[in-house]
C-alpha positions in Angstrom: 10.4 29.8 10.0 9.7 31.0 13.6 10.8 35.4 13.4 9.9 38.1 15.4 8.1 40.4 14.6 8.0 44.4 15.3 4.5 46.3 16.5 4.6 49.7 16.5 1.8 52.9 16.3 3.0 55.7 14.5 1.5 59.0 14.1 -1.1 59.2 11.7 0.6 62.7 9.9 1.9 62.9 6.7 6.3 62.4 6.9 5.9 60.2 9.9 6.6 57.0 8.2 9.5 58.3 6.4 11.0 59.6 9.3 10.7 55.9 10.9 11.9 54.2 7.4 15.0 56.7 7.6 15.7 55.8 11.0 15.9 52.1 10.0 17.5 52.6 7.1 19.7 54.7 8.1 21.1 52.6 10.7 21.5 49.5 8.1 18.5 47.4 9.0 17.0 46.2 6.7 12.7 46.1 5.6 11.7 42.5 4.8 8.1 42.7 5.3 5.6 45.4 6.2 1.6 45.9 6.8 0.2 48.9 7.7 -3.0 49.6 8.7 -5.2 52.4 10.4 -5.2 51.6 14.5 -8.5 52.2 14.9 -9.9 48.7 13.1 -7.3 47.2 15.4 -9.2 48.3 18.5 -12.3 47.3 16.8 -10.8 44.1 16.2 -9.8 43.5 19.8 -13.6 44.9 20.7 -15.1 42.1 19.0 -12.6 39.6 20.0 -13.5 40.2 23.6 -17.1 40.5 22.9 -17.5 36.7 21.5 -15.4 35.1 24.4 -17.3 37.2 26.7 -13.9 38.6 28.0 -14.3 42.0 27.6 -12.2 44.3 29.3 -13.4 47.5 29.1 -17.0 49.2 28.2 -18.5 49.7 25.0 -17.8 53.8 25.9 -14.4 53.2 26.5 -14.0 51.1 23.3 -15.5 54.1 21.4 -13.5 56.6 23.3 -10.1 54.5 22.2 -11.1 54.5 18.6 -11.9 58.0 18.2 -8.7 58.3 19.8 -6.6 55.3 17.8 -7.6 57.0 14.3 -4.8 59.4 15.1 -2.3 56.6 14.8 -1.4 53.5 12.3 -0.4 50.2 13.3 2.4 49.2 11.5 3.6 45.5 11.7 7.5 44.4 10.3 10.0 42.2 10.2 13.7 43.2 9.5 16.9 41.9 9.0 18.5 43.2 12.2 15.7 42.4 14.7 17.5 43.2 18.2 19.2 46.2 16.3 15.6 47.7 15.4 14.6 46.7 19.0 17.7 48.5 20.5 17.1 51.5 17.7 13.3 52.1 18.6 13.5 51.9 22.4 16.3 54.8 22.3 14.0 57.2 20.1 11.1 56.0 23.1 8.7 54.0 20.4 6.1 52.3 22.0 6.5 48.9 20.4 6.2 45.0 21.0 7.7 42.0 19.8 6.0 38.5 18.5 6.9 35.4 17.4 5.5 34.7 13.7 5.7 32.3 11.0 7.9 33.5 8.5 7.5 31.6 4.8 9.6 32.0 1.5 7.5 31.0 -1.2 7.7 30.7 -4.7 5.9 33.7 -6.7 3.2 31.7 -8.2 -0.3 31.1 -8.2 -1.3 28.4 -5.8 1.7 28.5 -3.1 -0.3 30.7 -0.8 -3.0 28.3 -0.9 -1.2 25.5 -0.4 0.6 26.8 2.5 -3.0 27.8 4.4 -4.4 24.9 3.3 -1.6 23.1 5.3 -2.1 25.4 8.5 -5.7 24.6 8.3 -4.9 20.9 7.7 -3.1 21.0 11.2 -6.1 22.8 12.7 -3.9 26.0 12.9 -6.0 29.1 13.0 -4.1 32.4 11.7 -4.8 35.8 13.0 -3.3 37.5 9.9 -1.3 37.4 7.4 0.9 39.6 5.6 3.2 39.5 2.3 6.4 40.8 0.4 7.0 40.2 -3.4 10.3 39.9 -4.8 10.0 39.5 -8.7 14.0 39.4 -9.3 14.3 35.8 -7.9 10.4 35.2 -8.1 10.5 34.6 -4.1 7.7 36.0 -1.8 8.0 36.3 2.2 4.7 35.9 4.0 4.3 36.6 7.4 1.6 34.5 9.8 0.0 35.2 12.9 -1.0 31.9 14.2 -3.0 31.7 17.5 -0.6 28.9 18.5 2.9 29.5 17.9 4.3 26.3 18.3 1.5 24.3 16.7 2.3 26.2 13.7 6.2 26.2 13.9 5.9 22.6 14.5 3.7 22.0 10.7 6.9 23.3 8.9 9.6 21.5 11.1 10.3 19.0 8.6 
């Protein structure tokens, strides 16, 4: 249901996401679910976020200046087994991170459950940010991970 998830920028060089998985796993903690993605659509993202509520916080130049300088840099997004552990772990070895609340959903590995599922998050007027998944064909289980605007409207949908 309700987890926390783990936000981190990495460098963007070859080994780098290695070194971080080793670090994890060598410290027992566990990869449930991952999405990576190149930081500098993230900044664009949050440029036109602020540019349709008008809330804008910097220029368009400084906007272009941070994505020139974000393509240097991915965003990975996780959730693990051991989440104050991975906290504890990254803020020794000085990661810039943050932590979320998310919707976290075990569903069966067939066609249909994902629709379902945002069907019902649409149903309950439950907007999602993103979304991200992990497959599991041994006990045909998938994790997917949600971003919902409204954290409790969403947890709430699943209470029962």
């Amino acid at each position: 249901m309700v987890r926390r998830q783990i936000s981190l920028f990495l460098k963007n060089v070859p080994g780098e996401l290695g070194r971080f998985a080793a670090l994890l796993g060598d410290n027992h903690i566990n990869v449930e679910a991952l999405s990576i993605q190149d930081a500098s659509a993230y900044v664009m993202e949050l440029f036109r976020a602020r540019g349709k509520s008008l809330k804008r916080i910097a220029s368009t130049n400084s906007y272009d200046s941070m994505k020139r300088d974000s393509e240097e840099f991915a965003l990975i997004r996780l959730v693990v087994d051991k989440t104050d552990e991975a906290i504890e772990l990254l803020a020794e070895n000085d990661y810039m991170f943050d932590v979320f609340n998310v919707i976290a959903l075990n569903l069966e590995n067939r066609p249909g459950s994902l629709a379902r599922i945002a069907s019902k998050f649409g149903e309950e007027n439950v907007n999602i940010k993103y979304v991200y998944g992990s497959a599991d064909s041994s006990d045909r289980q998938v994790l997917f991970v949600f971003c919902p605007e409204d954290i409790e409207l969403a947890a709430k949908v699943f209470e029962s």
